[in-house]
The first five atom37 places (N, CA, C, CB, O) and aatype in JSON, in Angstrom:
{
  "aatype": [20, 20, 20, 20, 20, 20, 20, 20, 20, 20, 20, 20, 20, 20, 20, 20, 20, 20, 20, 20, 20, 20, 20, 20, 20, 20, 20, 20, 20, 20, 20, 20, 20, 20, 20, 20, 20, 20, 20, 20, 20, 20, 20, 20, 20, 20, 20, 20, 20, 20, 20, 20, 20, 20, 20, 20, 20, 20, 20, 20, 20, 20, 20, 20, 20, 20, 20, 20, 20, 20, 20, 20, 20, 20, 20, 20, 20, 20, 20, 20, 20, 20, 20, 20, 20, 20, 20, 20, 20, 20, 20, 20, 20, 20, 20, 20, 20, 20, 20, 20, 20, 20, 20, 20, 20, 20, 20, 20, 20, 20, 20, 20, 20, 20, 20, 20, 20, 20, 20, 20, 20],
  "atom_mask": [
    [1, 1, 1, 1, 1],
    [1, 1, 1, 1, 1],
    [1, 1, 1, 1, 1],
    [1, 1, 1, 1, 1],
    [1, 1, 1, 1, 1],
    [1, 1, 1, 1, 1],
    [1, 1, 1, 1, 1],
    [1, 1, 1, 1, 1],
    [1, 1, 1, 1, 1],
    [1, 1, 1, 1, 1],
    [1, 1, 1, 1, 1],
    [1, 1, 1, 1, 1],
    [1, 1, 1, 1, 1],
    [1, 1, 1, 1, 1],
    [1, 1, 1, 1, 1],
    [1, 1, 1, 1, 1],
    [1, 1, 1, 1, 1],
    [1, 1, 1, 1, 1],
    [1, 1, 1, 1, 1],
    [1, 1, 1, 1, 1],
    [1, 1, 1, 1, 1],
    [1, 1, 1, 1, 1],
    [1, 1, 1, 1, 1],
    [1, 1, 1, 1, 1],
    [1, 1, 1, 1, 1],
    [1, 1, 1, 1, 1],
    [1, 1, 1, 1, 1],
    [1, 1, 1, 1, 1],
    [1, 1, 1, 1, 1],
    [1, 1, 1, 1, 1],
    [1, 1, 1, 1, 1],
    [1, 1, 1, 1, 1],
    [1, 1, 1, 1, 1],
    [1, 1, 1, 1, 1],
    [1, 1, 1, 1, 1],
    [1, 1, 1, 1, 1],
    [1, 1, 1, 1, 1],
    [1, 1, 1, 1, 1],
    [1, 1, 1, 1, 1],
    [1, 1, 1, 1, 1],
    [1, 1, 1, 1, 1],
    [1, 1, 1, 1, 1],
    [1, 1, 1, 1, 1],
    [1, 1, 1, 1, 1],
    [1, 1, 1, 1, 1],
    [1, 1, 1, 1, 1],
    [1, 1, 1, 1, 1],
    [1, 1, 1, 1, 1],
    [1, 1, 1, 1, 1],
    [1, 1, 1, 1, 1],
    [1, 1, 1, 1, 1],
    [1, 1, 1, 1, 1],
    [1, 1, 1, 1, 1],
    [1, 1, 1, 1, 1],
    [1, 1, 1, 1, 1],
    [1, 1, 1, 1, 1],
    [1, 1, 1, 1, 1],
    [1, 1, 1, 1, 1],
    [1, 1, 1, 1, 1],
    [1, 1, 1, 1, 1],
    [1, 1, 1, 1, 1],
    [1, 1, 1, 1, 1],
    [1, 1, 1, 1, 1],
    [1, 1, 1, 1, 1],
    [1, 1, 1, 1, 1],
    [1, 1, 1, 1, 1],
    [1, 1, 1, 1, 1],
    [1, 1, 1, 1, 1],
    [1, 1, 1, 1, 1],
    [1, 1, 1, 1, 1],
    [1, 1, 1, 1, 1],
    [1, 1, 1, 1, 1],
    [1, 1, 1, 1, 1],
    [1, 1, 1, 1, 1],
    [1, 1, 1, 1, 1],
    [1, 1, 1, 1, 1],
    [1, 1, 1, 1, 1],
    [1, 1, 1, 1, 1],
    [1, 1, 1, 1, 1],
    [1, 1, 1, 1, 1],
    [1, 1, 1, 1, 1],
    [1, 1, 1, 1, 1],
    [1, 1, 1, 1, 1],
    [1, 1, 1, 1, 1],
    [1, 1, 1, 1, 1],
    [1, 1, 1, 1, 1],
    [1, 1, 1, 1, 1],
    [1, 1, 1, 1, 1],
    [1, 1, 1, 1, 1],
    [1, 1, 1, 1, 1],
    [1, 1, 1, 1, 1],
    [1, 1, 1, 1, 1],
    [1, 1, 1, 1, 1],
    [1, 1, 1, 1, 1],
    [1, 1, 1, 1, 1],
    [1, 1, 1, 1, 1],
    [1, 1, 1, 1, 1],
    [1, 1, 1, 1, 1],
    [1, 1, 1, 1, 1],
    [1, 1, 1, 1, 1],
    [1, 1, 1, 1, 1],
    [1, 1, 1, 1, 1],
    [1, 1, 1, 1, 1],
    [1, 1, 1, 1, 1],
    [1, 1, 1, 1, 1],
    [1, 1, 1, 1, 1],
    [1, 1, 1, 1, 1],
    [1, 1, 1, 1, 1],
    [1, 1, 1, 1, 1],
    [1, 1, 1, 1, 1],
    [1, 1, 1, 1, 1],
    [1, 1, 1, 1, 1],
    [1, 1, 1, 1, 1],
    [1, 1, 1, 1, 1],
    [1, 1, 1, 1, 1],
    [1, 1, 1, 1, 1],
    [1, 1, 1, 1, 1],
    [1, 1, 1, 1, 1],
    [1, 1, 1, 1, 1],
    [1, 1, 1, 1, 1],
    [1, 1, 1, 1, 1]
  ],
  "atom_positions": [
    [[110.11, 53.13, 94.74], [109.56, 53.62, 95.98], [110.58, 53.51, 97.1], [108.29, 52.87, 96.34], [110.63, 54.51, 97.82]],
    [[111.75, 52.11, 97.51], [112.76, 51.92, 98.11], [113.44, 53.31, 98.21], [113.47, 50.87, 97.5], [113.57, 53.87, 99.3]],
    [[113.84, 53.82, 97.15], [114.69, 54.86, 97.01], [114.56, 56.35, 97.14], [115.04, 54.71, 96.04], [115.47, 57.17, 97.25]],
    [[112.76, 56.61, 97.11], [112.41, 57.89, 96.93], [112.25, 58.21, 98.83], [110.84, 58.05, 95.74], [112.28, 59.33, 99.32]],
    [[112.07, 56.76, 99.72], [112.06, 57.16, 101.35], [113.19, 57.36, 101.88], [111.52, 56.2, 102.26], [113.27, 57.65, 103.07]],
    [[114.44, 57.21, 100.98], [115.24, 58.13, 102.24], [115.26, 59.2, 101.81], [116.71, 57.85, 102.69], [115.48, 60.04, 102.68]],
    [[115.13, 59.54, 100.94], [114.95, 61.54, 100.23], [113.89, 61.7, 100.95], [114.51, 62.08, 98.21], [114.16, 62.1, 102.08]],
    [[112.72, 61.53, 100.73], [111.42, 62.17, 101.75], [111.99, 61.92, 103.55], [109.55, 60.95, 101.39], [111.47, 62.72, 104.33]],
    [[112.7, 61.2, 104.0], [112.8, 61.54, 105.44], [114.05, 61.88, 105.98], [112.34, 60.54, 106.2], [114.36, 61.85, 107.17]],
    [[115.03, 62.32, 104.65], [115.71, 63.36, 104.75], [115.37, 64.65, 104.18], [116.71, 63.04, 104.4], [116.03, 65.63, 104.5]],
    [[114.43, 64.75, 103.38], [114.53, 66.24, 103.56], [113.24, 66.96, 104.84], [114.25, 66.92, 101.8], [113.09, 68.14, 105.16]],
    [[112.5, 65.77, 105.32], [110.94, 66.14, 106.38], [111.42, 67.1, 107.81], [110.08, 64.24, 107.19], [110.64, 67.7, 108.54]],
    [[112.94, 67.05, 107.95], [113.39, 67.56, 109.13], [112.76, 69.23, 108.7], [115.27, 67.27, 109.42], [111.88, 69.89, 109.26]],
    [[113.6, 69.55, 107.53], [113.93, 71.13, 107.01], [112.28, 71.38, 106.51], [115.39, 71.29, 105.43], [112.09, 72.59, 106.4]],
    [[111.24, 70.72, 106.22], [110.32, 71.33, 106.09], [109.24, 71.52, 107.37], [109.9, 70.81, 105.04], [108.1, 71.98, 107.44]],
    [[110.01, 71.03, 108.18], [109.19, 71.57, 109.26], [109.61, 72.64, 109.66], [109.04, 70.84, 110.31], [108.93, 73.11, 110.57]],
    [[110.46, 73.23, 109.36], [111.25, 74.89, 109.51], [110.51, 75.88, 109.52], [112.18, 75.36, 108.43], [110.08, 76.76, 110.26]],
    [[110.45, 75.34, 108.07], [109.54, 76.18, 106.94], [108.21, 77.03, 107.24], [109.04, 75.15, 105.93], [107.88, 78.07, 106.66]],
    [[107.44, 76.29, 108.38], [106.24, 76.29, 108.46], [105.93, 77.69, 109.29], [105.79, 74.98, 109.03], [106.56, 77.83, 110.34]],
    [[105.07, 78.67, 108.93], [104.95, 79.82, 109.0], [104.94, 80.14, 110.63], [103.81, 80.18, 108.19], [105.11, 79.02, 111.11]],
    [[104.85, 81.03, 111.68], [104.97, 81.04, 113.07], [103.26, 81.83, 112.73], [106.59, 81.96, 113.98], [102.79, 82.52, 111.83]],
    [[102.85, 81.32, 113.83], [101.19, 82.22, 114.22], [101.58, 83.24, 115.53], [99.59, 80.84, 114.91], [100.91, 84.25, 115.71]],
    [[102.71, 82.89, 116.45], [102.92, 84.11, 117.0], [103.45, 85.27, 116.81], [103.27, 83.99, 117.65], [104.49, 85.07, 116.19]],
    [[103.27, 86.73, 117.05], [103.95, 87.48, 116.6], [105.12, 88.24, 117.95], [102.91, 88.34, 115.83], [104.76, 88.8, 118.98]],
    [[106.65, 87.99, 117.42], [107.51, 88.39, 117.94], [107.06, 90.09, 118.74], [108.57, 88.23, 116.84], [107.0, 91.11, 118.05]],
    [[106.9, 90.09, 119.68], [107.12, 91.78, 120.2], [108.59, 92.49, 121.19], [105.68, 92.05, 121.32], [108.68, 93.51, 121.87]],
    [[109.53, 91.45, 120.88], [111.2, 91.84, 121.68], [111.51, 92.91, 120.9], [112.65, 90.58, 121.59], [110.79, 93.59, 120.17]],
    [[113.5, 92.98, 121.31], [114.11, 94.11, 120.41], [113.84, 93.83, 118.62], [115.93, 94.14, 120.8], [113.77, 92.85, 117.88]],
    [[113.77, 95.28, 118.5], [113.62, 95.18, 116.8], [112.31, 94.7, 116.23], [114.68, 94.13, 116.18], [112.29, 94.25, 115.08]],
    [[111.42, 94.76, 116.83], [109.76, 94.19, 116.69], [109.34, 96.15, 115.76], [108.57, 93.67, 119.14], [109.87, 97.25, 115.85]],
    [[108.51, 95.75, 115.23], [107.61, 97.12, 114.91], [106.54, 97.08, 115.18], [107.46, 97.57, 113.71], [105.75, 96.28, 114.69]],
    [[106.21, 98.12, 116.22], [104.98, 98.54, 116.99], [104.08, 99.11, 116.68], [105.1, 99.09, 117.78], [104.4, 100.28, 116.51]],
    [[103.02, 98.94, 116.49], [101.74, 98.84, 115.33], [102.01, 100.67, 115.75], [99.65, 97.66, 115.8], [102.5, 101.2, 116.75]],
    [[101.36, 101.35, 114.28], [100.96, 102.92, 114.57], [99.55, 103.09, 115.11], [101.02, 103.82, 113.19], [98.65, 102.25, 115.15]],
    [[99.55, 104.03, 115.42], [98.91, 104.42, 116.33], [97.43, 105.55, 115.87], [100.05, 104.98, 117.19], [96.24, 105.43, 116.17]],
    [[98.28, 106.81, 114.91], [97.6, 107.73, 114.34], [98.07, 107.87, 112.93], [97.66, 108.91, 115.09], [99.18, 107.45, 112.6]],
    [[97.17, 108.51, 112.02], [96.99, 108.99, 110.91], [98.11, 109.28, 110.18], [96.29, 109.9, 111.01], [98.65, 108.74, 109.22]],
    [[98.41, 110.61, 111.06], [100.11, 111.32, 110.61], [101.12, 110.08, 110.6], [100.85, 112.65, 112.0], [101.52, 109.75, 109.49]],
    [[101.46, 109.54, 111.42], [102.29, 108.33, 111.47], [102.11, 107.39, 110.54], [102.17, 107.72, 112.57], [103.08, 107.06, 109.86]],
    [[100.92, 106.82, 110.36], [100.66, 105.85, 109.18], [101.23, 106.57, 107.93], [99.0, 105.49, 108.96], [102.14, 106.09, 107.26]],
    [[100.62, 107.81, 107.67], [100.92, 108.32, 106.33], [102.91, 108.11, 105.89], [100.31, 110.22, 106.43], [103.36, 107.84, 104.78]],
    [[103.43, 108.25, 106.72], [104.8, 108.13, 106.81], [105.44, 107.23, 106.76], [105.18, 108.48, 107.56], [106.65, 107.4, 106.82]],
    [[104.78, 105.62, 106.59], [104.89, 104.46, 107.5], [105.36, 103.51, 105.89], [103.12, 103.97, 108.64], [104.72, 103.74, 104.86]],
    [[106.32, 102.66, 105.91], [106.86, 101.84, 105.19], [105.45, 100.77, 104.34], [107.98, 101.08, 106.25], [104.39, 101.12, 104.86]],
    [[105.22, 99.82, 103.4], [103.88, 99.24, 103.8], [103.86, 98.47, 104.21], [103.1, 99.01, 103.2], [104.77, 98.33, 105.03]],
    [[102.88, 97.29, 104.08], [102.57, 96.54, 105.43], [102.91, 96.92, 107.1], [103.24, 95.35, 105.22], [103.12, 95.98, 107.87]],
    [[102.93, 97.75, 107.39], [103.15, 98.34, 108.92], [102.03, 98.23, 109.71], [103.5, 99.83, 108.98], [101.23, 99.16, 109.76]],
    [[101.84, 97.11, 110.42], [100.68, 97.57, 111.39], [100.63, 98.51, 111.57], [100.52, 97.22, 112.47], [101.52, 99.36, 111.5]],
    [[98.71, 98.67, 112.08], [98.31, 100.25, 112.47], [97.25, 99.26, 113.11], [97.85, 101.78, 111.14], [96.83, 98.14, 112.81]],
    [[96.91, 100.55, 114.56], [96.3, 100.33, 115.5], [95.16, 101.99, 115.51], [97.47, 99.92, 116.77], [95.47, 102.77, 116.42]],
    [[94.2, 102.38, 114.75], [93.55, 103.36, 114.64], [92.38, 103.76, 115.61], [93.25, 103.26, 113.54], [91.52, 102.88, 115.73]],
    [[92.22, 104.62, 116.14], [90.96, 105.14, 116.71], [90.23, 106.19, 116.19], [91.14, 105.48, 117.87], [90.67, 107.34, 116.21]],
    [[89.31, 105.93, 115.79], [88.46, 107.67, 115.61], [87.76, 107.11, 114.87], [89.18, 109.26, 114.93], [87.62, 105.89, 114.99]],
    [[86.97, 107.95, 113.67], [85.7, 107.66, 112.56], [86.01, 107.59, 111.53], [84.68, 108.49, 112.39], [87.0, 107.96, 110.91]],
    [[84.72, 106.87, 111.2], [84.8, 106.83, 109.7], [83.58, 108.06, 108.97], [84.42, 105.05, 109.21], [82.39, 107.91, 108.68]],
    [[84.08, 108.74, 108.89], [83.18, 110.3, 108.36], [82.6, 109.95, 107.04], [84.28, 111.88, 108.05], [81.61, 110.6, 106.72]],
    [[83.13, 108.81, 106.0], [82.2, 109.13, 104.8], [82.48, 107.82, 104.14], [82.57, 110.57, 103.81], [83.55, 107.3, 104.45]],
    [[81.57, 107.06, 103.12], [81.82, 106.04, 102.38], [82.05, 106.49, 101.11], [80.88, 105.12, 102.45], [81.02, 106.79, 100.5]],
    [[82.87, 106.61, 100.66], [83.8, 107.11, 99.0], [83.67, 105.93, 98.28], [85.75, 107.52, 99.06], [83.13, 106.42, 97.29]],
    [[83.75, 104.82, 98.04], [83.08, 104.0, 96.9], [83.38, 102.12, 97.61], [84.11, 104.47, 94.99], [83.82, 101.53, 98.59]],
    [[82.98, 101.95, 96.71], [82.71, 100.18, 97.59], [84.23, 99.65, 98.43], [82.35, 98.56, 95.99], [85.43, 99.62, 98.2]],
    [[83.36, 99.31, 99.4], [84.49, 98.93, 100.53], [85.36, 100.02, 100.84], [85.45, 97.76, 100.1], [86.51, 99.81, 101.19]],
    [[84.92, 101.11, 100.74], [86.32, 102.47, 100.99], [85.56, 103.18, 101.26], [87.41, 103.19, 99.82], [84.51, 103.52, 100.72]],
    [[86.51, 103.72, 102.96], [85.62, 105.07, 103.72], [86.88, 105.78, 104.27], [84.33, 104.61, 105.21], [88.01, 105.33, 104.46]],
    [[86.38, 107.01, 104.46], [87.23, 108.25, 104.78], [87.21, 108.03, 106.42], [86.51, 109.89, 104.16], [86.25, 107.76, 107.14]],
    [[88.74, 108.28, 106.78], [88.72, 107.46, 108.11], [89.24, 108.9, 109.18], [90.05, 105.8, 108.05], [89.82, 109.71, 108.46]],
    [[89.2, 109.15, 109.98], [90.01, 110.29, 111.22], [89.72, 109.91, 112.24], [89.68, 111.84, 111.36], [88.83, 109.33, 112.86]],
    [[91.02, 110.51, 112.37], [91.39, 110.76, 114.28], [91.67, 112.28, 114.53], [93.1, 109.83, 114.95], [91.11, 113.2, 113.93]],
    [[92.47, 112.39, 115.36], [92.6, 113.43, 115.85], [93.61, 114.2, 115.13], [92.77, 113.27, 117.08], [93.66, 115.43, 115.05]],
    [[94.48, 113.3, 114.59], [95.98, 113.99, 113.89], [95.45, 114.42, 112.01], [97.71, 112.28, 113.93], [96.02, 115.18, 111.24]],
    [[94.5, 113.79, 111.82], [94.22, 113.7, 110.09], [93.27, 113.27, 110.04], [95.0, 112.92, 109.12], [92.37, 113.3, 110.88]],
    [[93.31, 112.57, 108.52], [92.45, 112.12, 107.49], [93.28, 110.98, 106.98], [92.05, 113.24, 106.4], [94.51, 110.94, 106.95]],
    [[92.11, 109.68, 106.43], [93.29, 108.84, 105.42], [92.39, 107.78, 104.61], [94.67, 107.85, 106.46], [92.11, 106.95, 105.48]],
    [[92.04, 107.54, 103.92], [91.27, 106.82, 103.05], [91.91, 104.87, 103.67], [91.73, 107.5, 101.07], [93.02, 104.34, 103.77]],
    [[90.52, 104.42, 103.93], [90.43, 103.03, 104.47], [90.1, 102.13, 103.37], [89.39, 102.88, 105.6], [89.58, 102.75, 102.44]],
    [[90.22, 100.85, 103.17], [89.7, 99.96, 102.69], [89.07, 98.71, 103.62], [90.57, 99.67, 101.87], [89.74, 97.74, 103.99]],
    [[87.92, 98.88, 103.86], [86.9, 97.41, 104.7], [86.23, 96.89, 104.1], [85.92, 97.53, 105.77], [85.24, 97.38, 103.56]],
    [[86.65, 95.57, 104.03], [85.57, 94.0, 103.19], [84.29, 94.72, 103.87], [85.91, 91.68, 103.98], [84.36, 95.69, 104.63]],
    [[83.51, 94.3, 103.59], [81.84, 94.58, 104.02], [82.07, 93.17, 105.28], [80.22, 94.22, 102.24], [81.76, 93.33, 106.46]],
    [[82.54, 92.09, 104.82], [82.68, 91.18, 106.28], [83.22, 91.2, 106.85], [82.78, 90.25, 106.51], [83.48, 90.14, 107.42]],
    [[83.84, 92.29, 107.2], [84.71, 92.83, 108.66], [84.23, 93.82, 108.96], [86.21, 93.16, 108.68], [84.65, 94.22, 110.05]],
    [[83.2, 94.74, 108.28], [81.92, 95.37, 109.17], [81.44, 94.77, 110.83], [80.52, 95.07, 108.15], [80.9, 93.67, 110.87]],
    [[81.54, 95.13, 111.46], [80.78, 94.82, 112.46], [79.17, 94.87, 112.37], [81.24, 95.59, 113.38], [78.52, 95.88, 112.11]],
    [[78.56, 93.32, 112.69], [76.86, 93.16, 112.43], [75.92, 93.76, 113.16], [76.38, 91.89, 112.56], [74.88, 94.26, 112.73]],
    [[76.31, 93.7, 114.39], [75.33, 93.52, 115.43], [74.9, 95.75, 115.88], [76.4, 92.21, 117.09], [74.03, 96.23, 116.62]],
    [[75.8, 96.33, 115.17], [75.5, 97.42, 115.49], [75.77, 98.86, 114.22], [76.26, 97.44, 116.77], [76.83, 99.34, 113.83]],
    [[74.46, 99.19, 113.88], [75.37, 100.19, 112.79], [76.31, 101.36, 113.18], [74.4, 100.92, 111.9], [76.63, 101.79, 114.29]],
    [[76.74, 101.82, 111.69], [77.86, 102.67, 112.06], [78.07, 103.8, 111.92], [78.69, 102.4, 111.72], [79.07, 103.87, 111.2]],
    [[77.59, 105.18, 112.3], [77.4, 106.72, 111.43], [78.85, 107.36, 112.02], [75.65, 107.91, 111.98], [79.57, 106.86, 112.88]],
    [[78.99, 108.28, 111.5], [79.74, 109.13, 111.34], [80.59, 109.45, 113.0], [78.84, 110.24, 110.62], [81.74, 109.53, 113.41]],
    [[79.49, 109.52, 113.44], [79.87, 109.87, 114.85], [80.29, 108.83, 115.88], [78.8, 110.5, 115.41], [80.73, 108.98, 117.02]],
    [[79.96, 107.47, 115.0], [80.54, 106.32, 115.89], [81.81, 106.15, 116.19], [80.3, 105.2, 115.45], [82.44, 106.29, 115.15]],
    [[82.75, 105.84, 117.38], [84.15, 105.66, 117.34], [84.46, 104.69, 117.15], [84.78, 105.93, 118.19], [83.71, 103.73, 117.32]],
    [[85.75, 104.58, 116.68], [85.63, 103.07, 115.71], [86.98, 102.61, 116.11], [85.44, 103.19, 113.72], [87.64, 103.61, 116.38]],
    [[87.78, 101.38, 116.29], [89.23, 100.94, 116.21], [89.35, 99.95, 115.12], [89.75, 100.3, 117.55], [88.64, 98.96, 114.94]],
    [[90.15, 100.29, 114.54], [90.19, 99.88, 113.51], [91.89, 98.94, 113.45], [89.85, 101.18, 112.58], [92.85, 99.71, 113.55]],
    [[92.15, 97.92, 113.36], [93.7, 96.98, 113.03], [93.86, 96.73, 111.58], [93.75, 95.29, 113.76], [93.2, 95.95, 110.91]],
    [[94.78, 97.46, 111.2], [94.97, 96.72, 109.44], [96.61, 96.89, 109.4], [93.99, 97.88, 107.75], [97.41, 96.81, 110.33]],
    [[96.86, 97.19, 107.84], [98.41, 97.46, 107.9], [98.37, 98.6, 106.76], [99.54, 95.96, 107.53], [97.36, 98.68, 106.05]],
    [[99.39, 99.43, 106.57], [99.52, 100.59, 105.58], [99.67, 100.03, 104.39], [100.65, 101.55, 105.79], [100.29, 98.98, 104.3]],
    [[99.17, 100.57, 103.41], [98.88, 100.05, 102.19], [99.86, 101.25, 101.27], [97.05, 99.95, 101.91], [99.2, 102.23, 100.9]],
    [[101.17, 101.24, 100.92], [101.79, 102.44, 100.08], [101.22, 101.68, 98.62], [103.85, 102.73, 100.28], [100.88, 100.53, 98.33]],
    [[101.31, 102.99, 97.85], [101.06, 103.12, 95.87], [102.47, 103.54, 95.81], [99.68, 104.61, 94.94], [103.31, 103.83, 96.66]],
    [[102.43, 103.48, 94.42], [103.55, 104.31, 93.78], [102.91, 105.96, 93.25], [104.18, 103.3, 92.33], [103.52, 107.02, 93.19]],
    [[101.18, 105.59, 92.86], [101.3, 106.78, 92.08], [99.65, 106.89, 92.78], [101.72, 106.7, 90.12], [98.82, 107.06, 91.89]],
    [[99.23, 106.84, 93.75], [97.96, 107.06, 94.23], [98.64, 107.51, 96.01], [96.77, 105.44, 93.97], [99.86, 107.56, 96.15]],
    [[97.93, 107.74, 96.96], [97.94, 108.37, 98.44], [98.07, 106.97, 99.02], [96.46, 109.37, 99.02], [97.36, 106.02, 98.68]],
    [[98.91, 106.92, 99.82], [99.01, 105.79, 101.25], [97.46, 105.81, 101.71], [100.22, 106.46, 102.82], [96.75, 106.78, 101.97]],
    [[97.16, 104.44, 101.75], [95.77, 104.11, 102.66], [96.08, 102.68, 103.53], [94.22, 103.83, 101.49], [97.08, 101.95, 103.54]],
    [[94.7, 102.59, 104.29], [94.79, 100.98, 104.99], [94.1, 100.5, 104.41], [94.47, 100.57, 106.38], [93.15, 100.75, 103.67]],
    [[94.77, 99.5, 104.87], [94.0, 98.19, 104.28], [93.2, 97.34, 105.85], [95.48, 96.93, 103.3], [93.79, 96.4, 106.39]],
    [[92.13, 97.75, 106.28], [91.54, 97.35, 107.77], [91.22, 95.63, 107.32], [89.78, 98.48, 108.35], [90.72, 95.09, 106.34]],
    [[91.95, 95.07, 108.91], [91.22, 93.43, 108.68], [90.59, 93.23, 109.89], [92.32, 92.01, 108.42], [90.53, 92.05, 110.24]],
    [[89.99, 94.23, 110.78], [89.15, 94.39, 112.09], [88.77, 95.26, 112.1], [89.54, 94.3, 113.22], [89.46, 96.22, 111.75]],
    [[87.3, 95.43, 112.55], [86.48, 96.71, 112.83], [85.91, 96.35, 113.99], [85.4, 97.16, 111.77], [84.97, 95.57, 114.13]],
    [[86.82, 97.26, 115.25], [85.61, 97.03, 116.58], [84.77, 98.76, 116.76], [86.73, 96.48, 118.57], [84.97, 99.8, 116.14]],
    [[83.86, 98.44, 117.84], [83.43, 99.67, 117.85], [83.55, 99.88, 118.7], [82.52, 100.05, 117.54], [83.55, 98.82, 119.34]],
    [[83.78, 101.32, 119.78], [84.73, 101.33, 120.79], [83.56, 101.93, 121.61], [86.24, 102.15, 120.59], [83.08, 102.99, 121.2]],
    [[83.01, 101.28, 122.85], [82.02, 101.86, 123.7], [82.15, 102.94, 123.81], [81.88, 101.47, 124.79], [83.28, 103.36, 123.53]],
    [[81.34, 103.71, 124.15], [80.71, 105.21, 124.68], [80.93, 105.47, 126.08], [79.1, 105.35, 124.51], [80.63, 104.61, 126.91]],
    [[81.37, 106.48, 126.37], [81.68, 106.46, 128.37], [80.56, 106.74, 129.04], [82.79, 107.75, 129.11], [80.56, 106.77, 130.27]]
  ]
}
């Protein structure tokens, strides 16, 4: 045990390094969440996306057909990132935060980890 404490409080400096950041950098060279459809579709994966518009149709569990103004793009939402307190049709406007989800051999979609619903004017 003598021998194994100076290894553990020499190596305790470098694992505090390690430890993941919860803020997210927005300076030079940051990537700025997308915005619309067309853009996502184009978009490297994991790319934040920052979406507005509807969700027009539910295509099979946890997956709905999503638009804005520029397109179309197939979503993926847990059922617990539904929003509770209010349902959701077609015509509701929706913002949606996730990140781009690329395939190799299927269509770019998101992957949503927030669903707000965006008041009415």
């Amino acid at each position: 045990m003598k021998r194994l404490l100076p290894i553990i409080l020499a190596v305790a400096p470098f694992t505090a390094l390690s430890v993941p950041a919860h803020a997210q950098y927005t300076g030079p060279g940051a990537h700025a969440a997308v915005t619309t459809v067309t853009e996502a579709r184009s978009q490297r994966d994991d790319q934040p996306v920052i979406l507005r518009g509807t969700l027009i149709a539910k295509v099979g569990h946890e997956r709905y057909r999503f638009k804005d103004a520029t397109g179309e793009i197939e979503v993926e939402i847990d059922d617990d990132d539904l929003p509770h307190h209010a349902p959701i049709s077609a015509d509701t406007v929706v913002e949606l935060r996730g990140e781009v989800d690329t395939h190799r051999f299927k269509p770019t979609d998101i992957d949503v980890d927030h669903v707000r619903v965006v008041p009415g004017p």
